[in-house]
N, C-alpha and C positions, 0 to 999 in steps of 0.2 A: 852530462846534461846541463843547459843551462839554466835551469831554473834554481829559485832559490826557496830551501824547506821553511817549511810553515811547520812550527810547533805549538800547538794548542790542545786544551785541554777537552773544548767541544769546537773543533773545528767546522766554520762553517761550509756549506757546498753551493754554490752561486747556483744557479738557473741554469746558465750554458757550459756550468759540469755537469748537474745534473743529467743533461739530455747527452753529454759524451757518456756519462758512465751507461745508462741505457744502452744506448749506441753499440757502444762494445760491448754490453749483454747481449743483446741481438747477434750480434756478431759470433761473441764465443758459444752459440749454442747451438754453432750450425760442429761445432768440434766437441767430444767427449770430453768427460773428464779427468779422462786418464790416457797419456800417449805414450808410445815406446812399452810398453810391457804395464807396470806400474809407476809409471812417473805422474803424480799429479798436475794440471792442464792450472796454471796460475795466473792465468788473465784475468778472469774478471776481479779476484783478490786482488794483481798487484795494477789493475786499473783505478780501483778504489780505493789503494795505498797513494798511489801518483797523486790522484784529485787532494786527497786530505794533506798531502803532503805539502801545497801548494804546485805542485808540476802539471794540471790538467792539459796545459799545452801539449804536457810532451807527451801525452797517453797516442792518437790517433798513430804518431812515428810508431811509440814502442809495440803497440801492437801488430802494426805492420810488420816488425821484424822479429814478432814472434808464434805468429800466427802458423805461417808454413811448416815451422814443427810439429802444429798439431794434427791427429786424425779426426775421423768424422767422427759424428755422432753414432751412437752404437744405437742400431735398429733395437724396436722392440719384438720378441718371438712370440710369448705366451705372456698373455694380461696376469696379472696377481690382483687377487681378488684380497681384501685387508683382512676378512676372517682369515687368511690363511698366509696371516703375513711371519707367521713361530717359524714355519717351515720352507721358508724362502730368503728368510735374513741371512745377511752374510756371505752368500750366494754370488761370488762374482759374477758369474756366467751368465746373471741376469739382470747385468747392469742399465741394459738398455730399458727391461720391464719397470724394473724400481723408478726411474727416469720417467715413464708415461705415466705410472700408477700417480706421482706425484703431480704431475704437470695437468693430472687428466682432476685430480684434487682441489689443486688450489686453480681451478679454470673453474671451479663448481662452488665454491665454498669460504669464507673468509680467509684469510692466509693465518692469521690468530688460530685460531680454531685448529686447523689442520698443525699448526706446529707445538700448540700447548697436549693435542692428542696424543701425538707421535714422540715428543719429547725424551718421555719415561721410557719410552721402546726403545730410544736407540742408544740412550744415556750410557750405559754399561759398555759400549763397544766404541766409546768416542774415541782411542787411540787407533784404531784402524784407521790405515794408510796415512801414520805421522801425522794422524788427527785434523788430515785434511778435509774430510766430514765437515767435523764441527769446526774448523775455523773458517769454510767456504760458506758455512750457515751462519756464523756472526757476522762475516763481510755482510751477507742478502739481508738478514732482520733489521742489521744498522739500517741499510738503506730503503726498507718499506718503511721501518718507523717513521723515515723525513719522507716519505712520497711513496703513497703504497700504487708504483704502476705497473704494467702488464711484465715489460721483461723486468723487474725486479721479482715479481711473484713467479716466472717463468728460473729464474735464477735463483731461487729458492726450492724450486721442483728440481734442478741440478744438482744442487748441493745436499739436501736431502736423499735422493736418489742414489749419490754415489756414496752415502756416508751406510745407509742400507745396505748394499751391494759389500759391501767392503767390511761390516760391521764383524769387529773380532774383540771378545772382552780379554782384560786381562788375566793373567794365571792368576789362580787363588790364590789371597793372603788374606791378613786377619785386617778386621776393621781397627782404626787408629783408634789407642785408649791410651795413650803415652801424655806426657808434658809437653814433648818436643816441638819447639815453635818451627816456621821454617826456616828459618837461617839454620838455625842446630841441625834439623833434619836432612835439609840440604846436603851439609857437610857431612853428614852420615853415612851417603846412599854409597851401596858398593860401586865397584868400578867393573865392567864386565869389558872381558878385554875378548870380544867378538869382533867377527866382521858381516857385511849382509848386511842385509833390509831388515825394516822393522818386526816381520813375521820372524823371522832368525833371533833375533833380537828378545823377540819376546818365550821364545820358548827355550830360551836359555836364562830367563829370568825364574821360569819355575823349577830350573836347578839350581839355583845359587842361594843357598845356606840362609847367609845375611840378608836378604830379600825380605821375607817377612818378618824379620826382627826387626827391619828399619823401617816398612811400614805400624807395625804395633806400637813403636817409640812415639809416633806421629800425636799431637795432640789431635782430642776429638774436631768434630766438625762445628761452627760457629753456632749461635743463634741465625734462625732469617735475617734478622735486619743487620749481622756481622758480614755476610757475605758478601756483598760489593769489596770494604776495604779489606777483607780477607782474602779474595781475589788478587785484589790490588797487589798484597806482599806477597803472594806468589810469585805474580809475574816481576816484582821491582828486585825478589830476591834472583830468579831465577837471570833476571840482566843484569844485576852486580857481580854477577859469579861468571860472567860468561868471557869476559878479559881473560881471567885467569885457567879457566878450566876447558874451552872452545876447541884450543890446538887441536887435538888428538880426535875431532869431528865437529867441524865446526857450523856444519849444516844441522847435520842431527839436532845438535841443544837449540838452535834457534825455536824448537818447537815445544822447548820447556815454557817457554815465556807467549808464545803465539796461540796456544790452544787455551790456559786460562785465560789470557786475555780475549779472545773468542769470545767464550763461554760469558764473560761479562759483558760481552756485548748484546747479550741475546735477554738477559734478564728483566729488563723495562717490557718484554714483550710477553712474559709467564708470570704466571699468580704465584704468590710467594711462596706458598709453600712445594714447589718445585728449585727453590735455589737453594735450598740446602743439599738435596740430590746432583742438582749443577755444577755445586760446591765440590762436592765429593768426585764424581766424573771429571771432574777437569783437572782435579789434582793428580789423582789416577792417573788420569791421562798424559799429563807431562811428570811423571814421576821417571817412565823408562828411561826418557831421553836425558833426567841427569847422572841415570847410571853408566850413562856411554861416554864417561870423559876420563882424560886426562891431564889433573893437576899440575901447569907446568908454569913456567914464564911470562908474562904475561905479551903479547905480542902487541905489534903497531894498528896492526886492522882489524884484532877482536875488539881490543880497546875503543876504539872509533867503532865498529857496528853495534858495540854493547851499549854505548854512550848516544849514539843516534837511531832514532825511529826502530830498533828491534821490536820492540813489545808488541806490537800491532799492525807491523808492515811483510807483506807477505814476501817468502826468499827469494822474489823472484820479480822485484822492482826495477830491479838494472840499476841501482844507486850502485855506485864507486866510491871509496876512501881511496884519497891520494898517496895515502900510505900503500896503498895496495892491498886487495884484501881475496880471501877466498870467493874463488867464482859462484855465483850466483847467490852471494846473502846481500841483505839491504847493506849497502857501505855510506857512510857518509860524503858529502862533499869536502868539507872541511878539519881539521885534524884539531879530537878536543885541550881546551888550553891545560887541564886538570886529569889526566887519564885516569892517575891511580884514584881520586876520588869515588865515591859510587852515584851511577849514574841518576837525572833524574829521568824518569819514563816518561817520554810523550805519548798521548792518546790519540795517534792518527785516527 
């Protein structure tokens, strides 16, 4: 790519990004979003990674050449009515319904409203499908907050819809009462030496022993007004550690740092006393994916994706490190001067 990254803290989005990222909301919505089996559909994320990233040039290309991958849009069969939405969550099979129920939502009604509603519902299942739910739902709130328009609110009935469809909570464990900060905690979590998708993954965490004894170590959950920068060292812990701990799945962890960071995306848009529950679901939620590593070496192109735009750039940006890095995570263009440093986080 030729462009060159924009790192900032509240990056701006010009006028004639603005109407590209639409653009290709319109666009991805003529495709589900999920293709191949369960692969999550990351255009519109990594069109909104591109823009903030300073690359909006290059969005129009990348999507062009990753568009043919995906499938249609999944029809809807039987409406779901919201009284009877207990008995329909979770429900792949009704991915397309969850999709209209939403779209048929915020086409009626503020988009505020519809998402401060649904919120609390879907909170507890935000790890389903590597928590691509709720980080396709920070991409869309960032981008109503700056301009609340039609395919933004239509891309928001997407990402909602599939986070519904897909909604699976974690295995029991006990609520955090420990000391344990995240750094300490971090370094705690067992190593589950699985293979498979995240649903495999997860049900081999309600076998493993040290599971819940490393979530109980966990200090409790913040005050409201802690959680922003409580967020923050999540995600800034979960990219300092990813140099080192990546090797042995180095897509997986990407999602330790992507879904908190999400989740703080979405907060300017809910009344405070929902961010402490925010708080708690997005921890959850990238907690599995740092049980999936292996402490090794530190290599050349975790080092550089750890160091460049990971925190908030979806896996599937098409950014390259020249070092060479594993196919499909955000890679940097440039090779950082400081690897073993710890990184700081940009806020694409």
């Amino acid at each position: 790519m030729s462009c060159t990254a924009v790192v900032s803290d509240t990056p701006a989005v010009s006028p004639r990004d603005g109407d590209m990222l639409d653009e290709t909301y319109t666009r991805m919505h003529a495709t589900g979003p999920e293709f191949k089996g369960w692969l999550s559909n990351h255009g519109p994320m990594a069109a909104d990674a591109l823009i903030r990233l300073g690359c909006g040039e290059e969005v129009e290309a990348w999507v062009d050449g990753y568009a043919p991958r995906l499938g249609e849009a999944p029809a809807p069969r039987w409406e779901i009515e919201e009284a009877e939405w207990r008995e329909v969550i979770g429900d792949p099979s009704r991915l397309g319904d969850w999709c209209a129920l939403f779209d048929r939502q915020l086409r009626e009604q503020p988009w505020r409203d519809v998402l401060v509603r649904w919120w609390p519902r879907l909170l507890d299942g935000a790890v389903a499908s590597a928590a691509h739910g709720l980080i396709r739902t920070g991409h869309a709130v960032r981008a109503l907050l700056e301009l609340p328009t039609t395919p933004r609110r239509a891309e928001l009935a997407q990402a909602l819809g599939y986070w519904a469809a897909r909604h699976q909570p974690l295995p029991a464990h006990p609520t955090p009462h420990g000391g344990a900060d995240a750094a300490t905690a971090l370094d705690a979590i067992p190593v589950i030496s699985t293979s498979g998708g995240i649903r495999t993954r997860l049900k081999d965490l309600a076998g493993t022993p040290s599971w819940p004894v490393t979530v109980a170590r966990l200090r409790g959950a913040p005050q409201p007004g802690q959680v922003p920068a409580a967020l923050d060292t999540v995600v800034d812990e979960a990219v300092t550690r990813y140099g080192r701990w990546a090797h042995g799945s180095p897509i997986m962890l990407v999602h330790a740092a992507t879904a908190p960071r999400a989740a703080s995306l979405v907060l300017p848009a809910l009344p405070e006393h929902l961010w402490v529950p925010t708080y708690e679901a997005a921890d959850d939620g990238a907690r599995p994916y740092r049980g999936r590593l292996w402490p090794v070496s530190a290599v050349a192109s975790s080092r550089c994706s750890a160091r460049w735009g990971l925190s908030d750039v979806s896996t599937a940006t098409s950014r390259r490190c020249r070092c060479g890095g594993p196919s499909g995570l955000p890679m940097c263009t440039r090779r950082p001067a400081a690897p073993e440093a710890a990184p700081a986080r940009p806020r694409a």
